[in-house]
C-alpha positions in Angstrom: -3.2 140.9 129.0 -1.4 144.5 128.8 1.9 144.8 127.2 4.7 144.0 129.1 7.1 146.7 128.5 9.9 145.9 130.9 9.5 141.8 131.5 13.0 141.2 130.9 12.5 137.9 129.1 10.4 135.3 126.5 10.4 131.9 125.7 8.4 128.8 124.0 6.7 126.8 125.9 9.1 123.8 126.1 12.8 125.6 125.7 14.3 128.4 124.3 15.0 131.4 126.6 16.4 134.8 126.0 18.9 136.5 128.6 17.8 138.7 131.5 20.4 140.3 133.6 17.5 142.4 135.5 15.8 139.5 136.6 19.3 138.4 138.4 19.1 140.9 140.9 18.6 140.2 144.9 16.8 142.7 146.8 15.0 143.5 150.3 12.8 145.0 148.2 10.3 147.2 150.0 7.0 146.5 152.0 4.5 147.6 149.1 4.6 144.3 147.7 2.1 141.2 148.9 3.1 137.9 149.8 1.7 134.9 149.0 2.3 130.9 149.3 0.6 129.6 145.9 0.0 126.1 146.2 1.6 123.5 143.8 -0.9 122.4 140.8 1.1 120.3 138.1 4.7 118.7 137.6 5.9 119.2 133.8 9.2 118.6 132.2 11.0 118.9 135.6 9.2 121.7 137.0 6.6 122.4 139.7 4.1 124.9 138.6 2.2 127.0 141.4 -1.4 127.5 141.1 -2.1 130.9 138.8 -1.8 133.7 140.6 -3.5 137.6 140.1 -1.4 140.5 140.4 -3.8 143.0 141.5 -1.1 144.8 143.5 -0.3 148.3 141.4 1.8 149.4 143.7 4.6 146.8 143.2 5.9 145.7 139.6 7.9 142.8 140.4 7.8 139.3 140.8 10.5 138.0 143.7 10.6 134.6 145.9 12.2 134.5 149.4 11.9 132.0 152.4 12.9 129.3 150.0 13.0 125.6 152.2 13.0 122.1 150.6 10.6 120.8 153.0 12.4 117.1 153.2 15.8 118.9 153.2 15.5 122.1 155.2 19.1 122.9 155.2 18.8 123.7 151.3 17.1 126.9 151.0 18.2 127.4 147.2 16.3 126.8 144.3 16.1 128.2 140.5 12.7 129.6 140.0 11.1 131.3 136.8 7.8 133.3 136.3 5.0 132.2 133.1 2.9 134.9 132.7 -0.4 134.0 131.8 -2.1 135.3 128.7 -5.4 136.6 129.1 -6.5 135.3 125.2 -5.2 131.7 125.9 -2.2 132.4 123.7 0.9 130.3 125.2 2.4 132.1 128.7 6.1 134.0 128.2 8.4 132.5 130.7 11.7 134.8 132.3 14.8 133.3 132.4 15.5 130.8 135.3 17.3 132.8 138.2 19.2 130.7 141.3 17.2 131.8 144.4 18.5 131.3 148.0 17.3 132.4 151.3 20.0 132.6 153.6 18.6 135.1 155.7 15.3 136.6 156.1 13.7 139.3 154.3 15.8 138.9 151.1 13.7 138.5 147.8 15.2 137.3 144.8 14.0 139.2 141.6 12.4 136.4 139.2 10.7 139.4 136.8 10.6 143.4 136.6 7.8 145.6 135.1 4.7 143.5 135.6 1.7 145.8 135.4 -1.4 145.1 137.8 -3.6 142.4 136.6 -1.1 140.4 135.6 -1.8 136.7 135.5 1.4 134.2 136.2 2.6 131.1 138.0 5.7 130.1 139.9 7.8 127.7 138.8 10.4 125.6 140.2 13.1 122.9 139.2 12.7 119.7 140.7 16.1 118.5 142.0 15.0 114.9 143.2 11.7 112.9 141.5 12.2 109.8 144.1 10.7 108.8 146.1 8.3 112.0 145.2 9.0 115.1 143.5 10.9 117.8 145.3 8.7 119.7 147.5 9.8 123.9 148.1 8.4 125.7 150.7 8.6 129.7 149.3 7.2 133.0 149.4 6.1 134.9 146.5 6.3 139.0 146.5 4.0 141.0 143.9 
């Protein structure tokens, strides 16, 4: 995987994270950026991971989440979200920091991650709020 010069954050595979104050931002960011709805793959240590997912988009550099809905909850259309990007060797992914995500309204994208370069391979993932009686199911849309 290419260096990522501007991802704003790192951190082991089961903790630590560094601060991000980029990744914090809320945006309408603009239309050059493609959306997807990964599917869910895995649960883990209170998250749901998305399937992986390619950025082959060059002409957008970030990675942002809106239309946020908790499918047995509708009215609660927050969530905190973070990004693993995928190493192409194998070596263990770098996660961003969590950010809070909410979608009051449409067509505003909440920044997760800045600076991703095209071909860029990463996952969604989400905290789970509620495990019973099944885990937490969101509804969202990824931007990159």
């Amino acid at each position: 995987m290419k260096k990522l010069a501007c991802v704003i954050t790192a951190a082991a595979a089961m903790g630590a994270t560094a601060l991000a104050p980029a990744a914090q931002a809320t945006t309408t960011a603009g239309h050059r950026c493609t959306p997807a709805r990964p599917a869910a793959e895995f649960y883990a240590g209170g998250r749901i991971a998305s399937v992986p997912v390619t950025d082959d988009n060059a002409a957008c550099s970030t990675i942002s989440v809106s239309r946020i809905r908790d499918v047995d909850r509708p009215a609660d259309r927050c969530q905190t979200f973070l990004v693993a990007l995928l190493s192409a060797d194998g070596r263990d992914p770098t996660y961003t920091e969590p950010v809070q995500a909410c979608s009051p309204t449409p067509g505003v994208r909440t920044v997760l991650a800045t600076g991703v370069p095209a071909g860029t391979q990463f996952r969604v993932l989400y905290q789970v709020d509620y495990i019973d009686p099944h885990p937490q199911t969101v509804r969202y849309t990824v931007w990159y």
